[in-house]
Structures are given as C-alpha cells and as structure tokens.
C-alpha positions as CSV (number, residue, x, y, z in Angstrom):
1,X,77.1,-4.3,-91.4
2,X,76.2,-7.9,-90.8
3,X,77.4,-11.1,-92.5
4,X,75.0,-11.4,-94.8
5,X,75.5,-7.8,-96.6
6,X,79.1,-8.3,-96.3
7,X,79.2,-11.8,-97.8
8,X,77.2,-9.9,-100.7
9,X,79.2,-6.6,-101.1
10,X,82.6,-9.0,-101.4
11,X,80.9,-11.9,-103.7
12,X,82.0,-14.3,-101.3
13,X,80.4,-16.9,-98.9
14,X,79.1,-16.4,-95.7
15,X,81.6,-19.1,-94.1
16,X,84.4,-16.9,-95.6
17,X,83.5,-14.0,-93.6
18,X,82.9,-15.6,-90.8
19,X,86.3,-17.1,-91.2
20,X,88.0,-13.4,-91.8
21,X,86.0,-11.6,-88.3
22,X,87.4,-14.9,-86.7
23,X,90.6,-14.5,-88.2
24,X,90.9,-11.1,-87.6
25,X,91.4,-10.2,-91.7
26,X,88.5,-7.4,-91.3
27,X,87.9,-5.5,-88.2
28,X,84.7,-7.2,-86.8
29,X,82.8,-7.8,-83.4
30,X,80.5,-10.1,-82.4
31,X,77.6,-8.5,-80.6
32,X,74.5,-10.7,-79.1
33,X,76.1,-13.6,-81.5
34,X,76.0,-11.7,-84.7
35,X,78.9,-10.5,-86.1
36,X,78.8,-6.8,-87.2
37,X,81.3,-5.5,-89.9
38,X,83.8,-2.6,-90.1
39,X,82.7,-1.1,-93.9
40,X,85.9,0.5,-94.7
41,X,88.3,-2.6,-93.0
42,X,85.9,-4.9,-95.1
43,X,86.5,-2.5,-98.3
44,X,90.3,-3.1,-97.7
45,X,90.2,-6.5,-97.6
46,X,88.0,-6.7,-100.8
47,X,90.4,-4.3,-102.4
48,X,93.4,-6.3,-101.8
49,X,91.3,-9.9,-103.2
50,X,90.8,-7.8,-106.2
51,X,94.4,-8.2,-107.1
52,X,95.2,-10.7,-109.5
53,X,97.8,-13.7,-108.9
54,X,101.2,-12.9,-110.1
55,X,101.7,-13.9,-113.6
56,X,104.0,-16.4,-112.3
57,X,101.7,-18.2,-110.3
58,X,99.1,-18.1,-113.4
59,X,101.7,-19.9,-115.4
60,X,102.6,-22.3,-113.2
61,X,99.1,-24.0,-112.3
62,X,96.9,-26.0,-114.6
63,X,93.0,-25.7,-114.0
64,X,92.9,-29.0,-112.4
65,X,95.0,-27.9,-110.0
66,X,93.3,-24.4,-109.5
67,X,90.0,-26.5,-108.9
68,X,91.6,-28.4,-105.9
69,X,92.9,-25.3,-104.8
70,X,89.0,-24.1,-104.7
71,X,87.3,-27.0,-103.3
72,X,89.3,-27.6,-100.6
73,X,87.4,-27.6,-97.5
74,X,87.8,-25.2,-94.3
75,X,88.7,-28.0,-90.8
76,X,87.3,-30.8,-93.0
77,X,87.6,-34.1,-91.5
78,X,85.0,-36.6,-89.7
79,X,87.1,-37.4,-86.8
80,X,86.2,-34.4,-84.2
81,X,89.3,-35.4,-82.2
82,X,91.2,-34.3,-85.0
83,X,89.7,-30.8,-85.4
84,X,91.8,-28.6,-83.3
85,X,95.1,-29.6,-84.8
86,X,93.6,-28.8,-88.6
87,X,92.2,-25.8,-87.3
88,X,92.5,-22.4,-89.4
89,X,93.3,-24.9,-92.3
90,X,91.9,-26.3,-95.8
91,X,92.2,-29.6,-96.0
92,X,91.7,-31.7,-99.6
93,X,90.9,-35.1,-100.2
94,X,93.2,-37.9,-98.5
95,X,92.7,-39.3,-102.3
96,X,94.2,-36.3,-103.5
97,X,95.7,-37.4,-107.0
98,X,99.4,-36.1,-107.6
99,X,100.4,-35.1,-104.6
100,X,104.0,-34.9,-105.0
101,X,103.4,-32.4,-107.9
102,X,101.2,-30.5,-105.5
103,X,104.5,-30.6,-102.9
104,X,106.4,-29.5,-106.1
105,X,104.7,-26.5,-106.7
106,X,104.2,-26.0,-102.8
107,X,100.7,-26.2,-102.7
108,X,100.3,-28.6,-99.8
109,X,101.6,-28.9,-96.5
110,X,101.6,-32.9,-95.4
111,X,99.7,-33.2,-91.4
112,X,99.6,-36.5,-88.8
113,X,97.0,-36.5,-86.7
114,X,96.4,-38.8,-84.0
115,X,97.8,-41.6,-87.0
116,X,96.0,-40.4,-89.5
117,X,97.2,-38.3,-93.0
118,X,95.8,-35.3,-93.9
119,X,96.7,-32.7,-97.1
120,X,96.3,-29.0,-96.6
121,X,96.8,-26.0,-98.3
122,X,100.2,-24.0,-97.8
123,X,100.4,-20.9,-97.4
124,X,101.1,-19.8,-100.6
125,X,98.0,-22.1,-101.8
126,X,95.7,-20.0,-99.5
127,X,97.0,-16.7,-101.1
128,X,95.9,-18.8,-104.8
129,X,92.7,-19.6,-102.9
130,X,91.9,-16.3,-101.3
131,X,92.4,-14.8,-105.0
132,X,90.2,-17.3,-106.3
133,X,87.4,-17.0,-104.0
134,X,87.3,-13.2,-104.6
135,X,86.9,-12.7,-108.4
C-alpha cells in the first residue's frame, strides 16, 4: 500500500509514516521514489500504538505537558548545519517553559550543537508521543 492509504488506515500523518519506512518500524520499500507498505507489518505497528500509556505515566503528566509532548517537531531547527546531529529526534522550543520539571519527569534529553542548545524528546517521551499520535 502507499503512504497515503497507510497514513489513513493508522490515523496518523503522512510524515509519520514516512518517518516509520525510514526508521524501519514497518516493513517498507521504496520503489521508483514511493514508498510501498507491508499491510500486516503496518497492522502490527498500529496494533501496538493502540495500547494505552501505563497508568503511571497518565498520572504523572499534566496536559500542558502532554501538548509539548505532541507538538514537538521532527529535526526542527533553521540552522541546516545542525541537522544531522538532531537527526531521528523531536526537538521543542529553545523557550521551552519548565524545563527542569521536564528533566524531572525525563521527558527531555539536553543537545549542543555547533554552540547552540537544543531540547529533545527522551526516549521515554517518544513512547508518550508515539501513543499520542496514534489514538
């Protein structure tokens, strides 16, 4: 299946299944520049973002939080010589407000590129984010 039917099927974006082929979360090949879909690896992968967070998890963010969580934005940053270290990563606002109750919670991961700050999601933010993006 392509992109587009895919995107659909999972209720998600087309830039986050672009991101999984590239990422290797659904089994995918690119063919003439088009990706094209494995159904039943895509299925999986929709099956597993069906799962709720842990209660825990729930409990322990507030919405204003859960809305950073959402909006962060995929390699985000005007400074292309910066790119390739923030690559694969979701990077919020350099205004972010709180941040050490983000680090508290271990939402955000602190990066220095080429002198310049950056906040990105952790890894246990991207599993928030990935639930998120899914429902």
């Amino acid at each position: 299946m392509n992109t587009a039917t895919a995107a659909t099927q999972a209720r998600v974006t087309l830039a986050t299944i672009r991101t999984w082929c590239r990422r290797g979360i659904v089994a995918a090949a690119k063919t003439a520049g088009r990706w094209v879909i494995d159904a039943t690896s895509l299925a999986r992968r929709i099956e597993i973002g069906a799962r709720r967070m842990t209660q825990q998890d729930a409990d322990d963010l507030n919405p204003t939080l859960l809305h950073g969580i959402r909006r962060a934005r995929y390699e985000h940053t005007t400074r292309a010589a910066d790119r390739p270290a923030l690559a694969g990563r979701y990077v919020l606002p350099s205004y972010l407000q709180g941040p050490d109750v983000w680090r508290e919670k271990g939402l955000i991961d602190d990066v220095t590129v080429n002198g310049r700050h950056y906040y990105v999601l952790s890894e246990k933010a991207m599993r928030i984010r990935t639930t998120l993006t899914t429902r």
